[in-house]
Structure formats: structure tokens, C-alpha cells
ROKE-806931 format. One record per residue: y, z, x of N, C-alpha, C in turn; residue number from 1; residue in three letters. Coordinates in steps of 0.2 Angstrom, whole numbers, plus 5000, padded with zeros to 4 digits. Layout:
N
{nc2:Y&nc3:Z&nc1:X&cac2:Y&cac3:Z&cac1:X&cc2:Y&cc3:Z&cc1:X&i:NUM&aa:ALA}
...
END
This chain:
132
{nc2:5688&nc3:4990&nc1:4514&cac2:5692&cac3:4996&cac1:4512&cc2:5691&cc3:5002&cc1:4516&i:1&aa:UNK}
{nc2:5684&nc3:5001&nc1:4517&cac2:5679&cac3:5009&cac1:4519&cc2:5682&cc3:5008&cc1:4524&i:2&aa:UNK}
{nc2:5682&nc3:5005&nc1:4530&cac2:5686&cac3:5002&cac1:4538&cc2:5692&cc3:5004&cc1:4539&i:3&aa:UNK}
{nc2:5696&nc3:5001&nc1:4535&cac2:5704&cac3:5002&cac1:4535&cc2:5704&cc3:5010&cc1:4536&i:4&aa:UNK}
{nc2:5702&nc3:5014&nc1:4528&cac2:5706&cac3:5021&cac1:4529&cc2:5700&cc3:5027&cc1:4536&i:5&aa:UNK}
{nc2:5696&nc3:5022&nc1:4538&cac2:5689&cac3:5025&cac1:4542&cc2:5695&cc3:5026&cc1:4549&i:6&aa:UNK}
{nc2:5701&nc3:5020&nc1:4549&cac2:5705&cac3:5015&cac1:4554&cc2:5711&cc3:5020&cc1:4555&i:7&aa:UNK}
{nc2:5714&nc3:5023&nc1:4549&cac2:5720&cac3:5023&cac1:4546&cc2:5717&cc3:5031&cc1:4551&i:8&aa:UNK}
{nc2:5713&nc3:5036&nc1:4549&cac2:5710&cac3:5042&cac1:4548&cc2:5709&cc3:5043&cc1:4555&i:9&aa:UNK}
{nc2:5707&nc3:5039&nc1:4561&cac2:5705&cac3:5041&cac1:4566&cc2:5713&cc3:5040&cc1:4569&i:10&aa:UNK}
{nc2:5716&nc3:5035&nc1:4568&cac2:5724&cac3:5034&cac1:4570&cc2:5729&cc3:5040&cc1:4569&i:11&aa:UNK}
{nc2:5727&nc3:5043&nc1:4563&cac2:5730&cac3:5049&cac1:4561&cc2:5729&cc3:5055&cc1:4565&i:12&aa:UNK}
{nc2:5720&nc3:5055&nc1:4568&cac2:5718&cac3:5060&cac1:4573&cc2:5721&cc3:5060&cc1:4578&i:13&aa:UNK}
{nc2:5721&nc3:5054&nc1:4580&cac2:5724&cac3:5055&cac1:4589&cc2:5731&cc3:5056&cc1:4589&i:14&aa:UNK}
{nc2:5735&nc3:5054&nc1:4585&cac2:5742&cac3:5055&cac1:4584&cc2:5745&cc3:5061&cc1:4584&i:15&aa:UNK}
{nc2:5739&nc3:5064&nc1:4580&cac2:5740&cac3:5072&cac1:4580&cc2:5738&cc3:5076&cc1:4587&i:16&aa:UNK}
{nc2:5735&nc3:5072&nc1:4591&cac2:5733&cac3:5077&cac1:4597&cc2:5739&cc3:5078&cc1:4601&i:17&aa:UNK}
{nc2:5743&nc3:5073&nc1:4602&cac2:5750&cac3:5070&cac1:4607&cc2:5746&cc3:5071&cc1:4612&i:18&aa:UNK}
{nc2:5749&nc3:5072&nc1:4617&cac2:5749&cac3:5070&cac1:4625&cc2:5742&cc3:5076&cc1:4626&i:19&aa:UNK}
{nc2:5737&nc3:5073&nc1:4628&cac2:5733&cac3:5077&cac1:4631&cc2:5731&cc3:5079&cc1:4640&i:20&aa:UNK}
{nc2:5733&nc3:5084&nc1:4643&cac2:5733&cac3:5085&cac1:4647&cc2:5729&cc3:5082&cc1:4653&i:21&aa:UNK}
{nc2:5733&nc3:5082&nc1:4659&cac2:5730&cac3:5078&cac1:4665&cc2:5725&cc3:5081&cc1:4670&i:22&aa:UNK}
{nc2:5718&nc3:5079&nc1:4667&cac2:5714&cac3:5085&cac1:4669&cc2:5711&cc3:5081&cc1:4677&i:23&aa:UNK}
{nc2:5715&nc3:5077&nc1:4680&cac2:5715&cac3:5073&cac1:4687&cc2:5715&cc3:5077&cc1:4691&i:24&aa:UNK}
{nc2:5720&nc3:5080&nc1:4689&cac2:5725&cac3:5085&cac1:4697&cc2:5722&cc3:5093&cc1:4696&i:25&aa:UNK}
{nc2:5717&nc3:5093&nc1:4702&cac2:5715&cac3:5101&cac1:4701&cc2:5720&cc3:5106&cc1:4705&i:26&aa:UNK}
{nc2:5726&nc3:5103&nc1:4707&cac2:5730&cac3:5108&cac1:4710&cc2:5733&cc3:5112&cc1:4707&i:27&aa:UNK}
{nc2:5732&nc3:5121&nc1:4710&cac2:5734&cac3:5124&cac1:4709&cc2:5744&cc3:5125&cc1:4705&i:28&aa:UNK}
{nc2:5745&nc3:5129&nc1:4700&cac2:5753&cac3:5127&cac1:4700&cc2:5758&cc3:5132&cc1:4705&i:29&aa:UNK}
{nc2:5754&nc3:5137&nc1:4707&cac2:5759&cac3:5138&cac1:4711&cc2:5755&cc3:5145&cc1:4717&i:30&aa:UNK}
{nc2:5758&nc3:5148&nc1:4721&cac2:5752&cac3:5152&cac1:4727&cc2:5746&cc3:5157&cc1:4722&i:31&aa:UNK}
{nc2:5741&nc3:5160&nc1:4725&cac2:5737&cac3:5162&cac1:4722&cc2:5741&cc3:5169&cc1:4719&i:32&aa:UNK}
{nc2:5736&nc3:5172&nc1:4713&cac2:5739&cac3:5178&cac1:4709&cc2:5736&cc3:5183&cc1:4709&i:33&aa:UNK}
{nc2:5736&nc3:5188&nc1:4713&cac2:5730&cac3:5195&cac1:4715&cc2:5730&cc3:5199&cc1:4708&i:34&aa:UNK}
{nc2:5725&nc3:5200&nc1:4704&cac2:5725&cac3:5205&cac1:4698&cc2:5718&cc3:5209&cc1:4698&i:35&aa:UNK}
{nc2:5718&nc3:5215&nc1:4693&cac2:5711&cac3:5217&cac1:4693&cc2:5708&cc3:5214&cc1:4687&i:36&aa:UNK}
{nc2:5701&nc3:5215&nc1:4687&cac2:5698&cac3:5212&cac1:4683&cc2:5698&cc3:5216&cc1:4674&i:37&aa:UNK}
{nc2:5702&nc3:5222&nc1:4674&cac2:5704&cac3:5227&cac1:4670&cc2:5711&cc3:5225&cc1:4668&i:38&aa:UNK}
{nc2:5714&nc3:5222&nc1:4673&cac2:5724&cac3:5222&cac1:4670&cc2:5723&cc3:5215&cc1:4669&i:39&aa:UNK}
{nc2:5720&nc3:5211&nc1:4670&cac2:5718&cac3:5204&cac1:4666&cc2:5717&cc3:5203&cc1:4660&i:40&aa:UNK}
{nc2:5711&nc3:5208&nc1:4658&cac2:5709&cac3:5208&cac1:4654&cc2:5711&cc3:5211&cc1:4648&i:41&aa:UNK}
{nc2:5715&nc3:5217&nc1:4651&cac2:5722&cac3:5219&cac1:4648&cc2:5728&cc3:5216&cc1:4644&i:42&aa:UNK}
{nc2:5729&nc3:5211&nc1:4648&cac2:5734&cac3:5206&cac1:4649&cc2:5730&cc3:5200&cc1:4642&i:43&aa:UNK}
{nc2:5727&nc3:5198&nc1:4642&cac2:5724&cac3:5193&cac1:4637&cc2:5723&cc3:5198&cc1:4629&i:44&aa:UNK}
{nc2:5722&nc3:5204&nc1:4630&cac2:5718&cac3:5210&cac1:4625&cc2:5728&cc3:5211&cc1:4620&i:45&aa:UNK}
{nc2:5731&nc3:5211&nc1:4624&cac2:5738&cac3:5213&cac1:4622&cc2:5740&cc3:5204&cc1:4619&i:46&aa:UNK}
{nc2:5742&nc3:5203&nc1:4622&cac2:5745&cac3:5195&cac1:4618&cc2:5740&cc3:5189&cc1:4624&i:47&aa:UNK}
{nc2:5737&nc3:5185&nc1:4620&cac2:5732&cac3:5179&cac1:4625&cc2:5737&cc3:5173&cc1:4626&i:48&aa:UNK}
{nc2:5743&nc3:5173&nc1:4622&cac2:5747&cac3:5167&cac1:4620&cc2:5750&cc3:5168&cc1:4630&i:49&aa:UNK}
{nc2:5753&nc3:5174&nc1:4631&cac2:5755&cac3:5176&cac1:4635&cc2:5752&cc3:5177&cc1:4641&i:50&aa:UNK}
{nc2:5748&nc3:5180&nc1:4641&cac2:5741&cac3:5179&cac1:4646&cc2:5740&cc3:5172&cc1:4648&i:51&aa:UNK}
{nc2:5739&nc3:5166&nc1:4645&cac2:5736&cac3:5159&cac1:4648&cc2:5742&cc3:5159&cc1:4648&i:52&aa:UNK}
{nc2:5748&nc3:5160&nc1:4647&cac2:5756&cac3:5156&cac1:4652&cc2:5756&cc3:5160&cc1:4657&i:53&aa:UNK}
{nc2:5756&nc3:5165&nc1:4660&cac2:5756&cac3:5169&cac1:4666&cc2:5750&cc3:5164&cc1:4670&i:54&aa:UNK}
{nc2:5743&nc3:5167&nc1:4669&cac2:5737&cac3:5164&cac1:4672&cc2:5736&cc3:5158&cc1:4673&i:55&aa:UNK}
{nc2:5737&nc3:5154&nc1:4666&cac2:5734&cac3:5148&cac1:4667&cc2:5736&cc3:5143&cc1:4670&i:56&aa:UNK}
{nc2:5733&nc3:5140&nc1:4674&cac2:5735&cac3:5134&cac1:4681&cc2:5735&cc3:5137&cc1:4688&i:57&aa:UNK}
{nc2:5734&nc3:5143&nc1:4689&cac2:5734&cac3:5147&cac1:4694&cc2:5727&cc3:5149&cc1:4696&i:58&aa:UNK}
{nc2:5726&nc3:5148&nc1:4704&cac2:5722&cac3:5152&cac1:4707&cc2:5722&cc3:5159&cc1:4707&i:59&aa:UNK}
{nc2:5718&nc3:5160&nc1:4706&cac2:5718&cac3:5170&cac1:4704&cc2:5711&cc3:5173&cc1:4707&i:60&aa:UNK}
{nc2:5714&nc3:5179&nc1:4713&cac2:5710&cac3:5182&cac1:4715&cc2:5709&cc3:5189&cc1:4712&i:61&aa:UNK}
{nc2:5701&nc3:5188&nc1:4709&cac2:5700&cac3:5195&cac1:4703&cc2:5697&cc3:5199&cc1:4707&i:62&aa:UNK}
{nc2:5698&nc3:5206&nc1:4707&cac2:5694&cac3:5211&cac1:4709&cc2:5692&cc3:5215&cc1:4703&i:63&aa:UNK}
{nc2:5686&nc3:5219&nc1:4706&cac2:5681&cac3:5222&cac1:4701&cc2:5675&cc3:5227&cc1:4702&i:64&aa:UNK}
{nc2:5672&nc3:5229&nc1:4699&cac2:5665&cac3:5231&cac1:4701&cc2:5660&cc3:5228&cc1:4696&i:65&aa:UNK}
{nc2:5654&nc3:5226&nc1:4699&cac2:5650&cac3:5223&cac1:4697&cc2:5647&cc3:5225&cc1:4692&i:66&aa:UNK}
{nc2:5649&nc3:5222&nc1:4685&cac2:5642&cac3:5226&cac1:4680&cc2:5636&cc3:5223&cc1:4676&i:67&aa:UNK}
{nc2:5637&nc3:5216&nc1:4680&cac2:5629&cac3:5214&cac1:4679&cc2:5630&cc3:5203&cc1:4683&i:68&aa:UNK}
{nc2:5626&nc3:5204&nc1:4684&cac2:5623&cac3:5197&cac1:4686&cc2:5619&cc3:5194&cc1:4683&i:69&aa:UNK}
{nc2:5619&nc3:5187&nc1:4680&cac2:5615&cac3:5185&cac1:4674&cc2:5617&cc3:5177&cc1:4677&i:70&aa:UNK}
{nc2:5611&nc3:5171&nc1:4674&cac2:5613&cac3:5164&cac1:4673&cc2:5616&cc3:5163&cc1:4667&i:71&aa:UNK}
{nc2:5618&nc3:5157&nc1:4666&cac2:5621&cac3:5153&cac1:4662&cc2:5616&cc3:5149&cc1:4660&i:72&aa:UNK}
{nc2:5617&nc3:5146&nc1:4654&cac2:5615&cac3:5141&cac1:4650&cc2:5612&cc3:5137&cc1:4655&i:73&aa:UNK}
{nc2:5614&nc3:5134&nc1:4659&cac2:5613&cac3:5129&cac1:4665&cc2:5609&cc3:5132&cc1:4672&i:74&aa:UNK}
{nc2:5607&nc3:5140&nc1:4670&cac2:5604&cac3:5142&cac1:4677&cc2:5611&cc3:5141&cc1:4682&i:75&aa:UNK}
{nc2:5618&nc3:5143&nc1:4681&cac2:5621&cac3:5143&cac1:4685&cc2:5623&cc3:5152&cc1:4684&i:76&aa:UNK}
{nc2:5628&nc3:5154&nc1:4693&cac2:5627&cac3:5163&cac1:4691&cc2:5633&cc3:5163&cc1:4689&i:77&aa:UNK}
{nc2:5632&nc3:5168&nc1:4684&cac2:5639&cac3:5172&cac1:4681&cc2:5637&cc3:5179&cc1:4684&i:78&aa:UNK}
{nc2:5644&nc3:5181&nc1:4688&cac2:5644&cac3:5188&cac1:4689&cc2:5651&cc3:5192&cc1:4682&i:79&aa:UNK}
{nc2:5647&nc3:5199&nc1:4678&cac2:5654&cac3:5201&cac1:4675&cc2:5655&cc3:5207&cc1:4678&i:80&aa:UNK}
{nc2:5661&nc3:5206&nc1:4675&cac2:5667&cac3:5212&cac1:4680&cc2:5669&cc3:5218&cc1:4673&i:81&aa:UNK}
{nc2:5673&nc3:5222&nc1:4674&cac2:5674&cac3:5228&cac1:4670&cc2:5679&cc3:5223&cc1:4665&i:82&aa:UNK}
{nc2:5681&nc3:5223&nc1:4659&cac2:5686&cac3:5222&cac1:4656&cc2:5692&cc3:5226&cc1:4653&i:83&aa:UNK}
{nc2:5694&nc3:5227&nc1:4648&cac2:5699&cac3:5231&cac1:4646&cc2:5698&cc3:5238&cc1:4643&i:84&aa:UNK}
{nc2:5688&nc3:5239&nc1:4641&cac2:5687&cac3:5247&cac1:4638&cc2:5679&cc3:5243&cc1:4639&i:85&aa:UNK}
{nc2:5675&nc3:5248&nc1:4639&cac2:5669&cac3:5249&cac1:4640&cc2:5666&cc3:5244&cc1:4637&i:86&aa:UNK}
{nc2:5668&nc3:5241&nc1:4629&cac2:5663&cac3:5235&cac1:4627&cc2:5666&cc3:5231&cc1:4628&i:87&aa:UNK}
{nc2:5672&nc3:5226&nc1:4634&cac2:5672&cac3:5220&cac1:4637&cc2:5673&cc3:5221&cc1:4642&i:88&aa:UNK}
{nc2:5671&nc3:5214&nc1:4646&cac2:5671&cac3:5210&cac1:4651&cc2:5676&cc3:5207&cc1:4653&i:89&aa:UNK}
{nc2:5676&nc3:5204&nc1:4660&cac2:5679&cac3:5198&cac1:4662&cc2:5671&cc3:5194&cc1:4666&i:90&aa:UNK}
{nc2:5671&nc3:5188&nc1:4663&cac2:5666&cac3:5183&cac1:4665&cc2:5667&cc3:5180&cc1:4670&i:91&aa:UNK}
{nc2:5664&nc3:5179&nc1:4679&cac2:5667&cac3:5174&cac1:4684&cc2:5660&cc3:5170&cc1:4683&i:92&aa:UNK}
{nc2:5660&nc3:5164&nc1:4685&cac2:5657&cac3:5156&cac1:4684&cc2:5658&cc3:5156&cc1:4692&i:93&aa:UNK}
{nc2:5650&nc3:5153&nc1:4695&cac2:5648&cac3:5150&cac1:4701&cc2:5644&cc3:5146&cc1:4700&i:94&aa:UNK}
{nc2:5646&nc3:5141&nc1:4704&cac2:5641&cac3:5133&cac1:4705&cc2:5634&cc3:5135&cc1:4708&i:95&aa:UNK}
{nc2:5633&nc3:5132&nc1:4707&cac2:5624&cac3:5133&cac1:4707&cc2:5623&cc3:5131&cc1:4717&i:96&aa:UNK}
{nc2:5628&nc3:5134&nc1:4719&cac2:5628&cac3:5131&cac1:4728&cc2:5627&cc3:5138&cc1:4728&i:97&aa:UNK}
{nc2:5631&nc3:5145&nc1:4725&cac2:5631&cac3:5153&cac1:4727&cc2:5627&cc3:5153&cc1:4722&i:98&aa:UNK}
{nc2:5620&nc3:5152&nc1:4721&cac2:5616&cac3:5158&cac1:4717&cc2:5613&cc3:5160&cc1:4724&i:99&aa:UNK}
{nc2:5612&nc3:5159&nc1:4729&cac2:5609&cac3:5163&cac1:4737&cc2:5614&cc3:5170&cc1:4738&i:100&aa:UNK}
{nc2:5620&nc3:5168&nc1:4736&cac2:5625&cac3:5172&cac1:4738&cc2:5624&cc3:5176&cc1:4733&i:101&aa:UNK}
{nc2:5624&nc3:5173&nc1:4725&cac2:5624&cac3:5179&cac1:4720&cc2:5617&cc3:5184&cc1:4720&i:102&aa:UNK}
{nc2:5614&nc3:5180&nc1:4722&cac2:5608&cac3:5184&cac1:4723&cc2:5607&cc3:5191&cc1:4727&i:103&aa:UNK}
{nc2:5609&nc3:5191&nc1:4732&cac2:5612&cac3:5195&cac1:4737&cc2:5617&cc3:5202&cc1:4735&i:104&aa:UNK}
{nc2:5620&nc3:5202&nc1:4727&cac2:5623&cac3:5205&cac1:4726&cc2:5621&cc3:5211&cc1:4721&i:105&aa:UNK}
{nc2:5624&nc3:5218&nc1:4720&cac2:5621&cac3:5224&cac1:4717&cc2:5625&cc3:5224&cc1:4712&i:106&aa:UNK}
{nc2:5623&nc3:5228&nc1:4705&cac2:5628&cac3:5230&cac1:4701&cc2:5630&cc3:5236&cc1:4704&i:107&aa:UNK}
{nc2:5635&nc3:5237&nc1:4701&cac2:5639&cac3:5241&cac1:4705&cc2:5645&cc3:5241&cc1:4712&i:108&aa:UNK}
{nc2:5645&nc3:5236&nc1:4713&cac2:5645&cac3:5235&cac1:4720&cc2:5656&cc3:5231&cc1:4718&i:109&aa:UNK}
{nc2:5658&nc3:5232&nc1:4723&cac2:5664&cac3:5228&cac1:4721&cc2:5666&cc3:5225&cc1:4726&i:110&aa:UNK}
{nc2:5667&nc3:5218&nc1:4722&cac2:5669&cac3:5212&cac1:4723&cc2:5675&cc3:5209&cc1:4722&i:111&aa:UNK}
{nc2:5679&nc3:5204&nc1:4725&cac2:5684&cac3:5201&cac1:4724&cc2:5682&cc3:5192&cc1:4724&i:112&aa:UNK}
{nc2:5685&nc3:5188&nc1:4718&cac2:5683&cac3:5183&cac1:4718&cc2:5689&cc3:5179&cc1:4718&i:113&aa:UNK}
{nc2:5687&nc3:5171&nc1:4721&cac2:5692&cac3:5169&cac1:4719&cc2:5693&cc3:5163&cc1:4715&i:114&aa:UNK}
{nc2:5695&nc3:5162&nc1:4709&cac2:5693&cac3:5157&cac1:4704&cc2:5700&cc3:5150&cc1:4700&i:115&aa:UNK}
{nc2:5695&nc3:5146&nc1:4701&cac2:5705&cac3:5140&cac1:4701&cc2:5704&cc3:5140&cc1:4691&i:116&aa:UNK}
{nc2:5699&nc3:5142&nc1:4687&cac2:5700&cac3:5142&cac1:4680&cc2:5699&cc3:5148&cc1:4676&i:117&aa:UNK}
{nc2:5703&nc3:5145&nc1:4671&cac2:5701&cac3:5152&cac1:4666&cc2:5703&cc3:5151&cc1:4660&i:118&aa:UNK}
{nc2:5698&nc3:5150&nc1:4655&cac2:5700&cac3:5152&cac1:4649&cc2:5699&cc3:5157&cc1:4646&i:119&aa:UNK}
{nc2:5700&nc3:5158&nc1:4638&cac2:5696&cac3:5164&cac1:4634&cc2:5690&cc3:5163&cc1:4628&i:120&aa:UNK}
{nc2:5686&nc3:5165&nc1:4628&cac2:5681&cac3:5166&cac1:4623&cc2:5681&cc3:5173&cc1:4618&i:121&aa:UNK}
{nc2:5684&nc3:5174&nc1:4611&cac2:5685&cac3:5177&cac1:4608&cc2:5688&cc3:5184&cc1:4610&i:122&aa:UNK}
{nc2:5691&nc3:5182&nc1:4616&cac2:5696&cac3:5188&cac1:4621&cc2:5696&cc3:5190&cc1:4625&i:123&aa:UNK}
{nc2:5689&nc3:5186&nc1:4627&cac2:5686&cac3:5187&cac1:4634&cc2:5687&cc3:5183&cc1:4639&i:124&aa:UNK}
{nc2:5690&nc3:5186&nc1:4646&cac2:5693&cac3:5180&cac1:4650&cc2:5688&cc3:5176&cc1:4653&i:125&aa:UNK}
{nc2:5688&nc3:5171&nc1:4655&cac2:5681&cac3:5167&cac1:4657&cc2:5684&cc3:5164&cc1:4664&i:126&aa:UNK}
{nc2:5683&nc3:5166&nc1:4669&cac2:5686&cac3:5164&cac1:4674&cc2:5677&cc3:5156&cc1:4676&i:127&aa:UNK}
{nc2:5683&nc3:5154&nc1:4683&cac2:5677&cac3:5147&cac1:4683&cc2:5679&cc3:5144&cc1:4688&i:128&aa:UNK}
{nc2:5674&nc3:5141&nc1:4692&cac2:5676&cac3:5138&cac1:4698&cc2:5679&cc3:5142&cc1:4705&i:129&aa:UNK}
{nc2:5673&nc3:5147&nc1:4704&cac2:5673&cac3:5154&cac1:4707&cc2:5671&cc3:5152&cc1:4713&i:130&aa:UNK}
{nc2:5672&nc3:5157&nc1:4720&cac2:5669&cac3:5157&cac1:4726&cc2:5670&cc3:5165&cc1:4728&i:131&aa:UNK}
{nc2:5669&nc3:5168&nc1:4733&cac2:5670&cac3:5172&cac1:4735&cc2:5667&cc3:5173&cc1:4742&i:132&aa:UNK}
END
């Protein structure tokens, strides 16, 4: 019986998921999107619903000024950029191929990246799969 409803319960999870998106095709949905890393940040601070329908799928080239350079979890570099007021950011993610690159770089100093992802973290934009 324990099997059945263990059966019935996992049936009922997926079902509820419906179609999950096609994480095959990294292609961009349409040419890139030039913003600053402030009107972004902006942008998700005011409505996030509306924010990831404009951004999200889109290459997007952020500009910014540098206000700190740090690793990630994985020893990979995150540069962060100015956000919408003094205490946030906008976070850019690089492969572990630019930490020679990121190393090379000052705080303060400004930069334009260019990133094919982006999510949010409690309203913070997380840009990913950066180059510059």
C-alpha cells in the first residue's frame, strides 16, 4: 500500500511540474540587449515578474563600475557591478577560463560584460555565463 500511494504521490509531482523547459538550445531569443548594471537592477527591484519577461533568454551586455571581485563556491570569478542604491548589486559569473582576465581587473574601474544568463537571488540580478 506504502508503494502505491509512494507511486500515486510522485505521479501527482510531476504532473504538477507540466512541461519543463528546454534547457538543449542555448540560443539567444532575440539580438543582444545593451543596459546598465543600475537600470537592471532597477528593473527587477520595481516588478522581477517583469524584469525576467524583458531579460530573460536574452544576451545582455551590462555595463558598470567595479565594486568588488571575489570567487564563488567553486573558486570560479564573480565580478559585482553597482545595483539599484548603495546596499545591492548586480552579480556577473565567469568560467574558470577568465580568472587571468579577472585577475587583471581594479575595483573601481569600468566594465562592460557580456552574459547569455540571468536569474535573481532575493532581488538580486545574477548574471552567468559572462565574457568580456
Amino acid at each position: 500500500m506504502k508503494n502505491i500511494a509512494f507511486a500515486f504521490a510522485t505521479f501527482a509531482l510531476v504532473s504538477a511540474c507540466g512541461d519543463l523547459p528546454d534547457e538543449t538550445s542555448s540560443e539567444p531569443a532575440g539580438p543582444p540587449m545593451e543596459v546598465s548594471s543600475v537600470d537592471l537592477a532597477k528593473a527587477y527591484e520595481e516588478n522581477e515578474v517583469a524584469a525576467k519577461g524583458v531579460y530573460d533568454g536574452n544576451t545582455l551586455i551590462v555595463s558598470g563600475k567595479i565594486q568588488s571581485i571575489e570567487l564563488d563556491m567553486f573558486d570560479e570569478p564573480v565580478v559585482s557591478l553597482p545595483g539599484a542604491n548603495e546596499y545591492s548589486n548586480v552579480q556577473a559569473s565567469f568560467s574558470d577560463e577568465y580568472s587571468k582576465k579577472t585577475a587583471e581587473l581594479k575595483k573601481g574601474q569600468d566594465i562592460t560584460v557580456s552574459c547569455t544568463s540571468i536569474t535573481e537571488a532575493m532581488g538580486t540580478p545574477m548574471l552567468s555565463n559572462c565574457s568580456f
